[in-house]
N, C-alpha and C positions, 0 to 999 in steps of 0.2 A: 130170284136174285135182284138185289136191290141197286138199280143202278147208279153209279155217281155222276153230280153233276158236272157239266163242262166248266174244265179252268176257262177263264177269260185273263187276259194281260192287256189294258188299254195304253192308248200312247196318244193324247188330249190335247188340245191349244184350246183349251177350256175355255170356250164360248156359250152363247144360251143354251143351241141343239148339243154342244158338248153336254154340258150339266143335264139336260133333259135325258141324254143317254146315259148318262153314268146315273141319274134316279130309278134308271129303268133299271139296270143291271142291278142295282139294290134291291129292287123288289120280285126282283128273278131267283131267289136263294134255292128254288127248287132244281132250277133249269142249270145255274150257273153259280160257280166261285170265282169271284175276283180278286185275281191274287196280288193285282197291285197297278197302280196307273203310275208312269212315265209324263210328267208335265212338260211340251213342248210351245215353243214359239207359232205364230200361224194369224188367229183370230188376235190375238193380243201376245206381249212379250212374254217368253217365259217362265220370268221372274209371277206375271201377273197369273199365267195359267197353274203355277204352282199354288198360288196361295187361295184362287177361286177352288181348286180341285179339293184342298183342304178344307175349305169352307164349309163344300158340299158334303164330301164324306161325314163332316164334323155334326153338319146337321141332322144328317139322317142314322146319327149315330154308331158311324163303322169310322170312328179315327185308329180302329185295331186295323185297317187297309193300308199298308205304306203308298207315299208319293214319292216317285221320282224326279230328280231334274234331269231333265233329255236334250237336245239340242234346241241351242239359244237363235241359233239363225241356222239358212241354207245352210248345204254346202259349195255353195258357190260363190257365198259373200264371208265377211269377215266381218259384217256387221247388220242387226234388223231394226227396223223401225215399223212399228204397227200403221196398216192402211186405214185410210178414214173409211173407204168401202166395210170392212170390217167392223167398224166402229159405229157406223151408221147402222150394221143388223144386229149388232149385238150390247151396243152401250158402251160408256168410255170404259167402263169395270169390266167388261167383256162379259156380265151378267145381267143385261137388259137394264143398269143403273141402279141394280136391288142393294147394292154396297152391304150384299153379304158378306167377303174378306175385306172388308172397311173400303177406305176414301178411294180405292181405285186408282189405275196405276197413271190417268192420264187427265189432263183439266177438264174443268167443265166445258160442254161444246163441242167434244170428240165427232169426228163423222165430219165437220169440213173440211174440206180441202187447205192444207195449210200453202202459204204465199213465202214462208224460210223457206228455203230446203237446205239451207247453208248447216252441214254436222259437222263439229270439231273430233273429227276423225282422220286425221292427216292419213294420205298413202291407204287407204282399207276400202275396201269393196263394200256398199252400203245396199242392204235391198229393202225398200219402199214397198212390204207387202207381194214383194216379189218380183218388183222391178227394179233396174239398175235408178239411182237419184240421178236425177234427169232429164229420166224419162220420161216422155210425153203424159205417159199415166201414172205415173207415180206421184200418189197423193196421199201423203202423210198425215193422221190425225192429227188434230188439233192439241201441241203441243208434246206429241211424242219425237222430237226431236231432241225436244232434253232429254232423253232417257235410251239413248241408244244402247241398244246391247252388244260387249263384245264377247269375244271370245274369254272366259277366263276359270280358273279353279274356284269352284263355288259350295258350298254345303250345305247350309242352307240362306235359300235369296232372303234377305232383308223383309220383301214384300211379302213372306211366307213365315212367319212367327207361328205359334200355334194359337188357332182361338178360342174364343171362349164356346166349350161344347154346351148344346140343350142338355147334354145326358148328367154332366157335372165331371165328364172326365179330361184324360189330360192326351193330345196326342201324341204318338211317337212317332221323332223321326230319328232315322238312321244315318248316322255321322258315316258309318262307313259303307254303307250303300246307297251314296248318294249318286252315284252312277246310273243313271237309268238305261244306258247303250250298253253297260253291265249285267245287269239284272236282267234284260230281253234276251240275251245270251246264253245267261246262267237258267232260265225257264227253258229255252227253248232246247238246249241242248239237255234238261231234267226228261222234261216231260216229252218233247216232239209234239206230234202232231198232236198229241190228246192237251196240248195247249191252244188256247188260238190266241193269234196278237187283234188286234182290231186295233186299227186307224182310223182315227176322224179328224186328223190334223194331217197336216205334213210328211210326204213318208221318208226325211232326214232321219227320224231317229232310226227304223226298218233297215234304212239303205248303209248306215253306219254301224249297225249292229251286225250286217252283210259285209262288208266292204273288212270290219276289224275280223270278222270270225267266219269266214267262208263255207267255212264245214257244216254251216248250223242253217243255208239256204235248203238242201233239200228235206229239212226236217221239219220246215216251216209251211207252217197255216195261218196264210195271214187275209182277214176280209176287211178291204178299207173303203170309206167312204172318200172318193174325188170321180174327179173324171166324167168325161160325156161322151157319147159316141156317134150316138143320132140327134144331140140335141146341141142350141148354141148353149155358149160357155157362160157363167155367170160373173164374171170380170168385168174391166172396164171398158175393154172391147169387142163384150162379147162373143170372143171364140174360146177363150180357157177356162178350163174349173179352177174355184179357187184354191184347194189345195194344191195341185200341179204346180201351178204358175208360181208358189213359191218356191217351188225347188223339184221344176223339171228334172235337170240331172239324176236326181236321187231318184227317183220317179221310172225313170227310161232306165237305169240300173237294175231296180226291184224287178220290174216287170219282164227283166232279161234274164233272175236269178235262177231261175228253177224252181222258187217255191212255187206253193199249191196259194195263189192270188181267187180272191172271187171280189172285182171291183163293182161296188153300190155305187155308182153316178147318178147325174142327174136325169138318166135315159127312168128309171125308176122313182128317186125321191120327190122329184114335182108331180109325180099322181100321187104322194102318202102328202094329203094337206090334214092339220089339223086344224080345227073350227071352233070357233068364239065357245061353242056350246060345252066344249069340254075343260076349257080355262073356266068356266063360269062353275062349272061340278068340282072341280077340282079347290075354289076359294068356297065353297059352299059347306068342305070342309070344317072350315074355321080354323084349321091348325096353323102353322108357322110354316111347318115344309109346303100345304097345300095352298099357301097365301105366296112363299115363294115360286112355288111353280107357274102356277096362275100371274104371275107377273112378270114371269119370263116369256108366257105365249101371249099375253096383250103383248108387250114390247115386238115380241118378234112377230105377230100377225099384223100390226099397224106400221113398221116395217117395211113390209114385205107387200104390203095393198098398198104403203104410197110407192111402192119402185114398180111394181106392173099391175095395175088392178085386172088387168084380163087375167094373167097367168095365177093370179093370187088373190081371186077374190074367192077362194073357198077358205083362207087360209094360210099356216106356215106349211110352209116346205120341213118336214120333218128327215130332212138329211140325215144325221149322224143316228138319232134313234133308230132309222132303218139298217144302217148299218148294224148296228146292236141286236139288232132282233136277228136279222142273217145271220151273223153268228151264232144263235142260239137252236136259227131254227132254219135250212137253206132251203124249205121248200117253200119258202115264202116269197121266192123269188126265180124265174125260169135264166136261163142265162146263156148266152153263145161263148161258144170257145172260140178264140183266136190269135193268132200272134199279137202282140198288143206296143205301142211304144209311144210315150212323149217325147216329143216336138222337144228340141233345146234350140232352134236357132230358127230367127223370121228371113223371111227373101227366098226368092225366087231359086226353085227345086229343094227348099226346105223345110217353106208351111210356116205355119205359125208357132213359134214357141208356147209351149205349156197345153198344145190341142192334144187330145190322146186319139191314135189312129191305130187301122190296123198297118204291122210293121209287111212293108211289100214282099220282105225276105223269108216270109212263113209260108209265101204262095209255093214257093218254088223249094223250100227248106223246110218236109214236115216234123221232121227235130228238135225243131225252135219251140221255148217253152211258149204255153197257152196261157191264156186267164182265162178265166169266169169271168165276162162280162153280164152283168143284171139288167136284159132288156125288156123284161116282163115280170110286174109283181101283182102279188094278190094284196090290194090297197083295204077290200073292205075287212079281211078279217086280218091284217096287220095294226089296222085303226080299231078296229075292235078291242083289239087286246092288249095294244097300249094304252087307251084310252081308260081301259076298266083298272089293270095292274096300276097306273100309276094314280088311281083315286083311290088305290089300297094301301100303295105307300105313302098317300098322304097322313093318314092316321097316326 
C-alpha cells in the first residue's frame, strides 16, 4: 500500500528561516503536500510576507501553491509596524536584502532603531513588533512607520503583484479566496488531523481561525515554531520569544484550545545551527534558487555571530526549518507534555508578558489541555537531512 504524503498548510511572516522553510517543504514532495501558505504579519508586514512568499513559491517553480493574506496585525492592536530587531536578522525585504519580490517593503537601513515614533493613526492601538508605541522597547525599523498597516478588506496587497516566474508561467491568485482565516478552516475542518497547520509566525492567524470556528479546535494539528521554556527569550529583553511577544493573547488562547500543539522553541532550535559550509555547497550549485539560498544563510549567519558570537558561533539558528521538519517527521524531536500558557501582562504575580510557562492550573487540573513541548532534538541527523535535501532543491 502506497502511502500518501502529509498535507502541510503553513501560516508564514515570511522571513529568511520562513523561506528557508517553505524551500524545504518544496523539496519534500515525497514526505509532504502543500496545500497552501497563509501570508502573515510578524518578521515584516503582511502585505511584505505575501509577496516574498510568492517570490519564493515562484522561484522554485510551484506558483500552482495558492497564497493567502492572513492577519495583518495582533489581535490586540488595531495596527503593526515591523521591528528593527526583525529587520536586523532578516533584511529590510525580510529576505536577507536578496530583493527577490523587488525593492522591499521598507528603506534602505532597516534594523535601526528609528527616533519617530510619531504614526498618523489617530485613536488605534499600534504594535511595534509587539509592543505598545512607547514602549521602552519598541523599536521601529527604519522607516516602517510610513507604512503602517491597518485593518482592512484586501485582495490582493499592492506589494504582491505576480512575478515574473524562472519557469515562464503565470501565477494564480484567488479573488475569492483571499481569506486565509478561511481556507485554515475550510482545510481543517476537510481533512482534520490528516492536515497539519505549521506556524512560524504569529499564531493570530490559528487563534482567529479558533476563536471564528470553534468546532474545528479539536480537529486540529497544529506544530509551531515560538516559545522557550528553559531558555531566555530572544527579544529585546530577553525573556520572550519572538513570535509570542507579538501576540501573547492569541498565543495563551491556542495553547488553551484543545488542539494537538507540539511547540518548536528555542529550548531545541539554537542546538539545529547551520554552518558557513553548507551555504558555500549550496552557491557551488551555480543555480539561481542555490545562489538565493546561500545568500539567505550568509545574511542570517553574519547576523546572528554579530548579536551573540558565543551562542552563534556555529551558525544560524535554523528556527522555522525545524519547525518544518517536525512536522514531517516528530521523532526528530523528544518533547514534555504540560499545561502550557503565555504571559499577557508584566508586574508583580503576573511574569512577564509574551514568557511561555507552564500554566500552575494543570498541577492541580489534569483536564487542562497539554502541548508538546520540544525539549530534546536529534540536531545531527536533522542538519543532515536538511542540509543534503536542500542542495537537491537547489538544482
Amino acid at each position: 500500500m502506497v502511502q500518501c504524503p502529509d498535507r502541510i498548510i503553513a501560516s508564514m511572516d515570511t522571513g529568511v528561516d520562513d523561506a528557508l522553510a517553505l524551500a524545504y517543504l518544496l523539496g519534500s514532495t515525497d514526505e509532504c503536500e502543500l496545500g497552501g501558505v497563509i501570508a502573515s504579519y510578524g518578521n515584516v508586514d503582511a502585505n511584505t510576507a505575501y509577496a516574498n512568499t510568492c517570490a519564493v513559491l515562484d522561484l522554485f517553480g510551484r506558483a500552482d501553491i495558492p497564497v493567502f493574506l492572513g492577519a495583518e496585525h495582533p489581535s490586540w492592536a488595531d495596527a503593526f509596524i515591523p521591528d528593527a530587531g526583525c529587520a536586523q536578522f532578516h533584511g529590510d525585504d525580510g529576505l536577507g536584502n536578496t530583493r527577490l519580490a523587488g525593492s522591499g517593503a521598507l528603506a534602505d537601513g532597516a534594523g535601526v532603531p528609528g527616533d519617530d515614533m510619531s504614526v498618523d493613526v489617530p485613536d488605534e492601538v499600534v504594535s511595534v513588533g509587539g509592543y505598545l508605541a512607547g514602549d521602552v522597547h519598541a523599536h521601529p525599523a527604519l522607516g516602517a512607520c510610513s507604512r503602517v498597516n491597518r485593518s482592512q478588506s484586501v485582495d490582493h496587497p499592492q506589494s504582491a503583484m505576480p512575478t515574473a516566474l524562472a519557469s515562464g508561467g503565470k501565477r494564480r491568485c484567488s479573488v475569492d479566496a483571499a481569506d486565509g482565516i478561511e481556507y485554515l478552516i475550510e482545510q481543517v475542518r476537510e481533512f482534520g488531523r490528516d492536515v497539519t497547520v505549521l506556524a512560524t509566525g504569529p499564531l493570530t492567524d490559528v487563534d482567529a481561525a479558533i476563536t471564528r470556528a470553534p468546532d474545528i479546535a479539536s480537529k486540529l494539528r497544529l506544530v509551531m515554531m515560538g516559545g522557550t521554556l528553559t531558555q531566555p527569550g530572544n527579544c529585546w529583553d530577553a525573556v520572550a520569544e519572538t513570535n509570542i511577544i507579538q501576540d501573547p493573547e492569541a498565543a495563551n488562547r491556542v495553547f488553551h484550545s484543545g488542539a494537538d500543539i507540539t511547540m518548536v522553541g528555542l529550548d531545541v532550535t539554537h542546538q539545529c545551527l547551520l554552518p558557513q559550509s553548507a551555504a558555500d555547497r549550496w552557491r557551488a550549485t551555480g543555480t539561481k534558487r542555490g545562489r538565493f539560498l546561500a545568500d539567505l544563510a550568509d545574511f542570517s549567519i553574519k547576523a546572528n555571530l554579530e548579536a551573540d558570537p558565543a551562542l552563534f558561533s556555529g551558525g544560524m539558528p535554523l528556527h522555522d526549518p525545524l519547525a518544518a521538519a517536525v512536522a514531517l517527521d516528530s521523532s526528530l524531536v523528544d518533547c514534555f507534555d504540560l499545561a502550557l500558557r503565555a504571559e499577557t501582562n508584566t508586574g508583580d504575580f503576573n511574569g512577564v508578558r509574551g514568557r511561555t510557562t507552564g500554566d500552575p492550573v494543570g498541577l492541580v487540573n489534569h483536564s487542562m489541555p497539554h502541548v508538546h513541548v520540544a525539549l530534546g532534538v536529534d540536531s545531527g541527523r536533522f542538519l543532515d537531512e536538511f542540509v543534503e535535501r536542500m542542495a537537491e532543491v537547489c538544482r
